[in-house]
C-alpha positions in Angstrom: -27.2 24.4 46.9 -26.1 28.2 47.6 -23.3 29.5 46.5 -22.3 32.8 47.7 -20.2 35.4 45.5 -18.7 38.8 46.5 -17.4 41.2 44.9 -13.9 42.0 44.7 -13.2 46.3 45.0 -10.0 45.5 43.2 -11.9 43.4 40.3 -15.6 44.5 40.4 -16.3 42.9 37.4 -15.4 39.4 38.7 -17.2 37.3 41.0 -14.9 36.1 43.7 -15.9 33.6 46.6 -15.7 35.1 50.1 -13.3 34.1 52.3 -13.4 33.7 56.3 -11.6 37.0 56.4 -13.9 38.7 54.0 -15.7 41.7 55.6 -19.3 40.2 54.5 -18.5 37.1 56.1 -17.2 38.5 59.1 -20.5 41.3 59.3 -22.8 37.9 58.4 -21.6 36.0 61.4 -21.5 39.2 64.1 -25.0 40.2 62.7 -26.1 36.5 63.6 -24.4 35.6 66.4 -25.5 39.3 68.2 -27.1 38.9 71.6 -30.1 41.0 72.4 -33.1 42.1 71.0 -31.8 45.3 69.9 -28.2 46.9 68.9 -26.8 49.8 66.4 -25.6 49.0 62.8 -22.7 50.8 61.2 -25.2 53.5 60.3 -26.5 54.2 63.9 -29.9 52.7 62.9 -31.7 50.1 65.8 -31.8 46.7 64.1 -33.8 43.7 65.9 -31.9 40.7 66.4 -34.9 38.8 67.1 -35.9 38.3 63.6 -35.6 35.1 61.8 -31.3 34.6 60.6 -32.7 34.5 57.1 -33.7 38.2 57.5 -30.5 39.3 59.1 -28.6 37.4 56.5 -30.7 39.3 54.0 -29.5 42.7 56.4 -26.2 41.5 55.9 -26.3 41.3 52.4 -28.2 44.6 51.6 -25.6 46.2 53.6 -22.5 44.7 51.3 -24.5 45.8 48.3 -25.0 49.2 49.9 -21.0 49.1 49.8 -20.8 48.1 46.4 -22.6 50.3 45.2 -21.0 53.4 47.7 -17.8 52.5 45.8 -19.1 52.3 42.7 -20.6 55.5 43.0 -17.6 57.2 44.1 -15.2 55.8 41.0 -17.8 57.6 38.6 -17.8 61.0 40.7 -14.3 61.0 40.4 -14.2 59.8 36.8 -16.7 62.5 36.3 -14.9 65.6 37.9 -11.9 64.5 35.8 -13.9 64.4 32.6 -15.2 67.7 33.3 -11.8 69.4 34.2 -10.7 67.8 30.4 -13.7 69.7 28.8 -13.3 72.8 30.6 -9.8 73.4 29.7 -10.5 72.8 25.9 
């Protein structure tokens, strides 16, 4: 049995399950119901739709790690510009 978790932005640290509204779920079903043997991806790159679904599931989920981890990264910028500020005005 799989069972699939996703992260929450609002509670990272949690595991949550997706819901039908959740935008994995809703990328994981465009990118496997897509027509054709080629289209764009949200990053303007050629993806080929003829591949097995496994490996555009696996697309799918690189893609909501790549978010993740886009967030993630731009919470510590933030947390580190203001931790800088603090030490430059000591």
């Amino acid at each position: 049995v799989f069972l699939l978790s996703v992260v929450d932005m609002n509670a990272p640290d949690k595991p949550a399950k997706p819901t039908l509204d959740h935008h994995f779920v809703t990328d994981l079903s465009r990118r496997l119901k897509s027509p054709g043997p080629l289209r764009r991806d949200s990053f303007n790159v050629n993806i080929d739709t003829d591949l097995p679904y496994e490996l555009r599931a696996l697309e799918a989920a690189l893609a909501e790690a790549n978010k993740v981890l886009e967030h993630e990264v731009t919470n510590l910028e933030q947390d580190a510009w203001a931790a800088l500020d603090n030490l430059t005005k000591k």
